[in-house]
N, C-alpha and C positions, 0 to 999 in steps of 0.2 A: 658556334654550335651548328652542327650538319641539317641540314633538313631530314636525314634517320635520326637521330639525335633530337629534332626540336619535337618530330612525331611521336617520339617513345615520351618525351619531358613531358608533352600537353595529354595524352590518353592514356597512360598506366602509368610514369612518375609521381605527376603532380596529384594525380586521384587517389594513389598510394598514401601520401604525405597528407591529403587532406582527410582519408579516413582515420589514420591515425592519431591526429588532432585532434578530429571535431567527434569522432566518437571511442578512442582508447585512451584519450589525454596523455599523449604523446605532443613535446614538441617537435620544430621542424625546422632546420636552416637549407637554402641551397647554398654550396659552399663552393662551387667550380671557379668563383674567381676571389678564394679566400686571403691568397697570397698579395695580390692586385689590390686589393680594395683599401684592409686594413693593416696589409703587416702581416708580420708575424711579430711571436711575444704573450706574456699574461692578457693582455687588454685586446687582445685582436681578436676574429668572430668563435674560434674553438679554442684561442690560448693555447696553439701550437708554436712550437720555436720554429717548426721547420715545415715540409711535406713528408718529409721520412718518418717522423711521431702518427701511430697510429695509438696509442690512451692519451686521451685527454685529461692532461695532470694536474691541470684546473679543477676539473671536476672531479678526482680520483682525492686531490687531497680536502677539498670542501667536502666532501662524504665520509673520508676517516675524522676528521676533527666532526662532522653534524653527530656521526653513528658511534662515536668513541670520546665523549665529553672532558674535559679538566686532564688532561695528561701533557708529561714533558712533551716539546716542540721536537724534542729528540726521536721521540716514539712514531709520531708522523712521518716525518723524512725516513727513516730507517723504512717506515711500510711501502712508502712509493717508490722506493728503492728495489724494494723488493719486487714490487706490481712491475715494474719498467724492466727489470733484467732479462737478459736477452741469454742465454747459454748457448754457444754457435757449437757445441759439441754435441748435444743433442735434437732429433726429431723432430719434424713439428706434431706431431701425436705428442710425444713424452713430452711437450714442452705445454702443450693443452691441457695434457691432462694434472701438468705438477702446476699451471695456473689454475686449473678449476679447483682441485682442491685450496687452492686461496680465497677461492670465491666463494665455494660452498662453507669451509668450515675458519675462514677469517686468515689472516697475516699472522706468522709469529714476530714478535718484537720481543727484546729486554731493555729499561730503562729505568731509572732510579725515582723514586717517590720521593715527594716533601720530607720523607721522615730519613733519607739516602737508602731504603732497604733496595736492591734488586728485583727488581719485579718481572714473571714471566706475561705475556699474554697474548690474547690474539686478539686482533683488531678487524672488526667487520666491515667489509667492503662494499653488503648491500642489505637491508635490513628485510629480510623476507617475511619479518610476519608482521610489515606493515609498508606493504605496497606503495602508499601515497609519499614515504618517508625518502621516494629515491627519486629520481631524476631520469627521466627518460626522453630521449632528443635522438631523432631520426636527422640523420646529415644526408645528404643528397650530391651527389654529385664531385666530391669530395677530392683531390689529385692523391695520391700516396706511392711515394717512393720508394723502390727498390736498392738494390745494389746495382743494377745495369739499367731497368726500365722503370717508367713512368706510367701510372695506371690509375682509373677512374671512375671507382665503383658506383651502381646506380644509388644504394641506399646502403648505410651503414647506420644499425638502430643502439646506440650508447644507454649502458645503464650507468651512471653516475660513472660517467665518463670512460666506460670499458667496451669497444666493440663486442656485442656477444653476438647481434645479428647482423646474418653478411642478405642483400635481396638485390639479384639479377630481374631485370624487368627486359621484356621483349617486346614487340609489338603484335597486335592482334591473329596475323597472318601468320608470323614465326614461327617453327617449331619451340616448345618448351625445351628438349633436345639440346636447340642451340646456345640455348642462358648457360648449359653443362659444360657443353664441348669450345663452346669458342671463346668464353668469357670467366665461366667458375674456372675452370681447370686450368688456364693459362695462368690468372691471378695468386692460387695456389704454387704457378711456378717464378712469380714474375716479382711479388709482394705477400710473401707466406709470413711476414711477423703481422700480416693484417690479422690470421687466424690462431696466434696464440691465443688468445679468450674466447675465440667465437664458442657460442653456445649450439646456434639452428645455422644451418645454412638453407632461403628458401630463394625458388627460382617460380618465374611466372611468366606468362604473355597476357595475361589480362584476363582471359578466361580460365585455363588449365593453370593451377598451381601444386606447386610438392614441395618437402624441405627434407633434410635429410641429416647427417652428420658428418663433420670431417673425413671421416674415411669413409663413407657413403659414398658405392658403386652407385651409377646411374640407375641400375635396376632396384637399388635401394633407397630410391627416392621415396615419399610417400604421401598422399592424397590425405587433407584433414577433413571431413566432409559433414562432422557435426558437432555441434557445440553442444550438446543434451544427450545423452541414452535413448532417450525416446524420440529426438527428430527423427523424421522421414529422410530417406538419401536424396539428396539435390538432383532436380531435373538434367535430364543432357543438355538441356540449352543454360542453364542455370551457374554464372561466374563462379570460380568458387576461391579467386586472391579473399576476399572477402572474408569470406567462414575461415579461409584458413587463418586470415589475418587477427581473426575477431576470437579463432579459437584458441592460437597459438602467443599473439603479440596484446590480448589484451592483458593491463598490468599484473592482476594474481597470477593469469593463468603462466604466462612467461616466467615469472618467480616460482611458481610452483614446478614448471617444469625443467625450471634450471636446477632446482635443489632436490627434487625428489625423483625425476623422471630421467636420468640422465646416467650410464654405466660405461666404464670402460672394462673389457673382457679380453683378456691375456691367453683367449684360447687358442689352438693353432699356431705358436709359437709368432704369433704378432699381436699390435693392440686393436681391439674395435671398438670406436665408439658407440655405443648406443643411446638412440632418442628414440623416447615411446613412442606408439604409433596410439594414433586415433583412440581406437577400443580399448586398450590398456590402458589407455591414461580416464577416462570415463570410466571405464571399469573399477580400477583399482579405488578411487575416488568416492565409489558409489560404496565398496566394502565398506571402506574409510567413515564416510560417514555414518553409516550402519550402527558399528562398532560406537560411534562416539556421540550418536544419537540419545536427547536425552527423551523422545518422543516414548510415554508409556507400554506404546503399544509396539514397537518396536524395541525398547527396551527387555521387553518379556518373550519376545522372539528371540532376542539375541540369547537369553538368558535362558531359552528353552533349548538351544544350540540351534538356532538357525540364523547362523550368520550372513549364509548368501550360498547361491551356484554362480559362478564366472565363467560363462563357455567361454571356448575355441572352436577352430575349425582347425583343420592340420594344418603348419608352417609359420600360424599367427602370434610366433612367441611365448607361447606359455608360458614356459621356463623364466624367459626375462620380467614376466607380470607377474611371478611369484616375490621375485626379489624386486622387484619395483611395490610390493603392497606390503613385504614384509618388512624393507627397509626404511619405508614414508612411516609406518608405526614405530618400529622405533623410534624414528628421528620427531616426531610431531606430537607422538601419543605419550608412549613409554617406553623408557629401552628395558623396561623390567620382562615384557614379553618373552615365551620361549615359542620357539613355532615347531612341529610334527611336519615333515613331511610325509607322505605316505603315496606309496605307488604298490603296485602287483606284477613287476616286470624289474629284470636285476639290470637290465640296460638302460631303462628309466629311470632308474634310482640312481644309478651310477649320471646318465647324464644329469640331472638337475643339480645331484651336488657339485660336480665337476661347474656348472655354469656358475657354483656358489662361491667356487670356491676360486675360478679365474675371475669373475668379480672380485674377488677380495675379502668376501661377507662372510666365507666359511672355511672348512676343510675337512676335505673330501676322506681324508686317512683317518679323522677323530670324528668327526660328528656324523657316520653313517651305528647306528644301532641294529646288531647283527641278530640281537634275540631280545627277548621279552625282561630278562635281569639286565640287561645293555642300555636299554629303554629308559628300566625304572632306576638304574644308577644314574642315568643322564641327566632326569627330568632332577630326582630326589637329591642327588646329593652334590652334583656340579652344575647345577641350573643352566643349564647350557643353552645359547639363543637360536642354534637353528640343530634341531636330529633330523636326519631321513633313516627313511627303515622300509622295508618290503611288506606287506600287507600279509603274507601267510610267515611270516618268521615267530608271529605270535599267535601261533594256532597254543594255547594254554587256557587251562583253568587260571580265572582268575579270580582273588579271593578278596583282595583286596587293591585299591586305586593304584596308578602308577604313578599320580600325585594328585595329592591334595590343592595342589596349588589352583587358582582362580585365574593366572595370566597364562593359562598355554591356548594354544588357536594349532589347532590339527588341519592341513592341508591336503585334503584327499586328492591327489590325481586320477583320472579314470576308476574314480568311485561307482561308475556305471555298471562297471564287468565284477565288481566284487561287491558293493554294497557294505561295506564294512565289514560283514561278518560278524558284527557283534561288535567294533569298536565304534565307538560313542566318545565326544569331545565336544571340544569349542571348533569348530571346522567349517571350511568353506573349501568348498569341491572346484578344481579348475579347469572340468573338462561339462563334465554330465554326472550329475548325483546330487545328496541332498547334504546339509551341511548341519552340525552339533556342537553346542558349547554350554554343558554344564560345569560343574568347579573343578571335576576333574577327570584326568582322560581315563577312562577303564579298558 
């Protein structure tokens, strides 16, 4: 080890590795002389056969047999089979993003039951609505091979045996800058099957920290800087690896943000990944809870229609924190939900469904509602999970609800400049204005 090297290991490595441990219960191996020590093999310190293995299939098949009980031995293999494959014909985005979706919505397998019927299924790979049920092991220092070169990342954070976090560490003086340019980005070109699962990518020098996503430009790097709504913004003198660490790597919060905060968007004729920032992911949360609160008195709020206002400020995502709160309820709450969007601007409307619909979540040619009979056939008769519509296209008498139903949540965008006009719902405003939800949207 270099004397740069033993500087970085003793003052932002190893303080890394112990806050993780001693307060997110994470464990911690250093692994730099993993090959030297024990081997390689099942029985050696990560149960790597090689240095070129970046899933740990030790822990990858203990997690499908802990999270997937009593099934053929067949059913396992088949899944790690599939976790481990490598497709050299595609991308490393498209090869991210066809692994996350294994992550998020489980492995498909078929295998025969006791009884020989065929069985279809998917087999979970980390059990998100019970954090403690997974395994979480920060590796340190770790060698990982390429096709041409040999590389050595500072921290590599495993959920039950999957790289999801990639963490460049710098020394105090360093520019943050430089975790980017001389170390993430060569990696990316040097050992990129490290990032088929990465979830975060985060970079630090001990004070300054940011993380980002796979296709995160540098300028798209981004500052976590509180764990609450209500903290105060962190001093200038004030670390902030820490809060990010605390806000991003402790165990819900990572599983929540791997399953619900997480998009990739087909717009612009390439993919982007997205990872919420700071405020969206508090934000949306804070809806969330709202909505699922059994608290009476916010219960009789919600049920009065005030389900919340969500600012922005210009440039802060909007659009992505609409489908990051509309998507968390379906997936955690109900997918019986329908949701309204609503704007007063035709290039507004056009964009949000467009971001709906390069997410994946919607489409832009059926689920925009051109008028008020468009509306109430959507709502009434094809129960449809996401309409947008323009705010004056139902300038009408209206005589009767455009549903009965008790699951729609109307989305006002720039509720500020129109104020409804007279429409009234289950809503939560995501600019400026006030928000409504009684049983049905009039």
């Amino acid at each position: 080890m270099t004397k740069k090297d033993y500087s970085e290991d003793l003052l932002i490595q190893a303080p890394t590795a112990e806050l993780l441990e001693q307060q997110l219960g994470w464990q911690s191996v250093f692994a730099q002389d993993e090959g030297a020590k024990g081997g390689w093999g099942p029985d050696s310190l990560l149960g790597r056969t090689s240095d070129a293995e970046v899933v740990l299939t030790r822990d990858v098949l203990a997690a499908l047999k802990r999270l997937n009980p009593g099934l053929a031995d067949s059913a396992y293999q088949d899944a790690l089979a599939l976790v481990v494959q490598h497709d050299i014909t595609k991308s490393l985005i498209a090869q991210n993003e066809e692994k996350y979706k294994l992550l998020r919505d489980g492995v498909p397998v078929k295998y025969r039951d006791d009884a020989d019927r065929l069985v279809d299924k998917r087999l979970r790979l980390i059990d998100f609505d019970n954090p403690k049920n997974n395994r979480y092991l920060a590796v340190r220092e770790v060698w990982v091979r390429g096709k041409l070169w040999l590389r050595r990342p500072d921290v590599i954070g495993f959920v039950n045996g999957l790289p999801l976090v990639f963490i460049e560490l710098k020394r105090f003086e360093v520019h943050i800058d430089s975790a980017y340019k001389k170390n993430y980005a060569d990696y990316l070109d040097t050992i990129p099957h490290l990032f088929h699962w990465n979830a975060l990518v985060i970079l630090s020098n001990g004070h300054d920290a940011q993380y980002g996503s796979l296709t995160s430009s540098k300028e798209h790097f981004y500052r976590w800087k509180r764990l609450d709504e209500d903290d105060p913004e962190p001093g200038k003198d004030q670390p902030l690896l820490p809060i990010l660490l605390q806000g991003m790597l402790h165990q819900q919060r990572l599983l929540d943000i791997v399953e619900n905060f997480i998009l990739f968007d087909a717009s612009e004729g390439s993919t982007h990944k997205i990872v919420a920032r700071n405020h969206q992911y508090l934000g949306v949360n804070r809806v969330i809870d709202r909505l699922a609160s059994s608290d009476p008195t916010v219960r009789a709020e919600v049920a009065a229609g005030q389900l919340g206002v969500f600012w922005h400020t210009q440039g802060s995502g909007k659009s992505y924190s609409m489908v990051f709160l509309t998507e968390k309820i379906h997936r955690k709450l109900s997918a019986s939900w329908s949701f309204v969007v609503i704007t007063d601007r035709t290039e507004l409307d056009d964009q949000i469904a467009s971001i709906y619909t390069n997410c994946g979540r919607a489409n832009s040619k059926t689920d925009q509602a051109k008028n008020g009979a468009a509306l109430r056939s959507m709502l009434r008769d094809q129960n449809r999970r996401y309409v947008f519509g323009l705010i004056q296209k139902y300038r009408e008498r209206v005589t009767e609800a455009y549903s009965e139903r008790d699951n729609i949540i109307v989305i006002s965008d720039e509720a500020h400049r129109t104020q409804f006009l007279g429409l009234h719902g289950h809503t939560v405003d995501r600019s400026r204005g006030e928000a409504a939800n009684p049983r049905g949207v009039r």
